[in-house]
Structures are given as C-alpha cells and as structure tokens.
C-alpha positions as MATLAB code, in Angstrom:
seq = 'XXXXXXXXXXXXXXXXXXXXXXXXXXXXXXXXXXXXXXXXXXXXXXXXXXXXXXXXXXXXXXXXXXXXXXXXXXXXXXXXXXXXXXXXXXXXXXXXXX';
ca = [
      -6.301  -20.931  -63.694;
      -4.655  -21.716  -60.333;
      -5.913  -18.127  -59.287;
      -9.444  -19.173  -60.128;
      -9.348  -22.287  -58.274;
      -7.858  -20.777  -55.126;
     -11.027  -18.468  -55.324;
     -13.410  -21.260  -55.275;
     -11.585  -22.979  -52.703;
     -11.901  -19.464  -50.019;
     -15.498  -19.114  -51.665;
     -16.006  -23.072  -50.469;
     -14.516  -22.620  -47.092;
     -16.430  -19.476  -45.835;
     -19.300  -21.285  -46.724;
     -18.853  -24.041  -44.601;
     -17.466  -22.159  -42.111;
     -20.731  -20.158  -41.856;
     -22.736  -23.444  -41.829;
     -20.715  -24.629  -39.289;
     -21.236  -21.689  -37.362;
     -24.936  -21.441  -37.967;
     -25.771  -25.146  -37.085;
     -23.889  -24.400  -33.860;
     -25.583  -21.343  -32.521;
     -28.939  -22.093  -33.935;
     -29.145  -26.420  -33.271;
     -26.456  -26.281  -30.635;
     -24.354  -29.264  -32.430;
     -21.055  -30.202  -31.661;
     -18.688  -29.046  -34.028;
     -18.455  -32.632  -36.229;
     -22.414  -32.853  -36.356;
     -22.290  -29.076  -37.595;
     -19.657  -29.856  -40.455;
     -21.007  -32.837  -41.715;
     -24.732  -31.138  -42.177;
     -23.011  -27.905  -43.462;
     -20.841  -30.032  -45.763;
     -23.915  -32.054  -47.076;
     -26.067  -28.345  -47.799;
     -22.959  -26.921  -49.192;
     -22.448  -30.162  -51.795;
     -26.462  -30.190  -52.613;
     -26.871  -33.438  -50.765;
     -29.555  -31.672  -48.050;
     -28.701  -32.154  -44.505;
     -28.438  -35.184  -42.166;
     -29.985  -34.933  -38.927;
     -33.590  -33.595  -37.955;
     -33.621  -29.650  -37.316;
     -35.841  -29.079  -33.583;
     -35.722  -25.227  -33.351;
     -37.637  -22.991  -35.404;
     -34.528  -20.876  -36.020;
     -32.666  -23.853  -37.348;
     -35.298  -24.775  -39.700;
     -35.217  -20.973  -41.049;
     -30.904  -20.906  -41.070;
     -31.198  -23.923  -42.937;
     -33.572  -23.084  -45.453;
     -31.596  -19.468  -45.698;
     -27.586  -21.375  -46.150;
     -29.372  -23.931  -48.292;
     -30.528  -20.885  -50.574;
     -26.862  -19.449  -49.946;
     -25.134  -22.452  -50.794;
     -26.201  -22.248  -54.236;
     -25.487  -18.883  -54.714;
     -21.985  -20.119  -53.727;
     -21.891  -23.048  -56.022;
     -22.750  -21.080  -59.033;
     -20.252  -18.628  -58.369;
     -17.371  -20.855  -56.776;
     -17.916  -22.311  -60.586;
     -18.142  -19.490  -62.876;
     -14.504  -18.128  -60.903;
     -13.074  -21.453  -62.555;
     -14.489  -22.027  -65.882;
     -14.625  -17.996  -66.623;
     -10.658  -18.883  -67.391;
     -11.137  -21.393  -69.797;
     -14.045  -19.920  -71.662;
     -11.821  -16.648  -72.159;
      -8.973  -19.037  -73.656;
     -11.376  -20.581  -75.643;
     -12.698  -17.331  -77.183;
      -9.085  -16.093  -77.798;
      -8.431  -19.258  -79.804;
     -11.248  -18.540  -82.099;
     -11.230  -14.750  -82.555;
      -9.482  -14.057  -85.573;
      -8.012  -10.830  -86.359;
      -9.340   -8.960  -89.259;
      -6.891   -6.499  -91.089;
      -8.377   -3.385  -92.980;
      -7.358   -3.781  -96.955;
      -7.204   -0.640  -98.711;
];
C-alpha cells in the first residue's frame, strides 16, 4: 500500500514539475506564478492568471488534458491495492469432492 502511494506521489510530482516547466517557457512566469497555476490544473481547480501567448493557451489546454490522465492513474496505483485485498477476502476456495 505504501508502494502504491509512493507511485502516486512521483506520478504527482512530474506532473507539476512539467507544468511548472511549461508555464515557464511558454508564459515566461516566475517560478511561484508557474507552481501555483500548475498546482491548480493538476488538482482540477483550472488555472489562475490570464494566458497572453498562443502557445500558452495550447500547453494549457494540452497539461490540462494530461493532468487527468495523471489523476486517474495516480488513483488507480492506490486503490488497485485495496480492491485486490478485497477480492482475496471474498474468493473462496472450492475443493473437488470425489
């Protein structure tokens, strides 16, 4: 279970690291502008400030798209564990009576 959450949590950081990076080269933000609007995509909240370039607009439609990709993933890595346990607890065993 611990495995599963350390997933998410690499799965979580590379995607704000490439939002961070993206909002950077495309929008030219400092580096707190860039995490806060990556970190409000990433979460589903949308992002904060107006885009002006083109190529911002079209990153930001492309990580939004990305980020949840990542959130659907980053999730299944942690409950996949606990759905297996779950099915373990109700399989029962069937034994072959001759």
């Amino acid at each position: 279970m611990m495995r599963a959450i350390g997933v998410w949590c690499v799965l979580a950081l590379c995607g704000l690291l490439i939002g961070m990076a993206g909002y950077c080269y495309f929008e030219n933000m400092s580096l707190p502008d860039a995490y806060v609007n990556a970190a409000m995509i990433l979460s589903g909240m949308g992002p904060l400030g107006e885009l002006r370039t083109t190529a911002g607009k079209v990153f930001a439609g492309s990580y939004a798209i990305f980020s949840g990709l990542i959130i659907v993933i980053a999730t299944s890595f942690v409950l996949a564990p606990i759905f297996h346990r779950m099915l373990h607890h109700f399989h029962v065993e069937t034994t072959e009576n001759d």
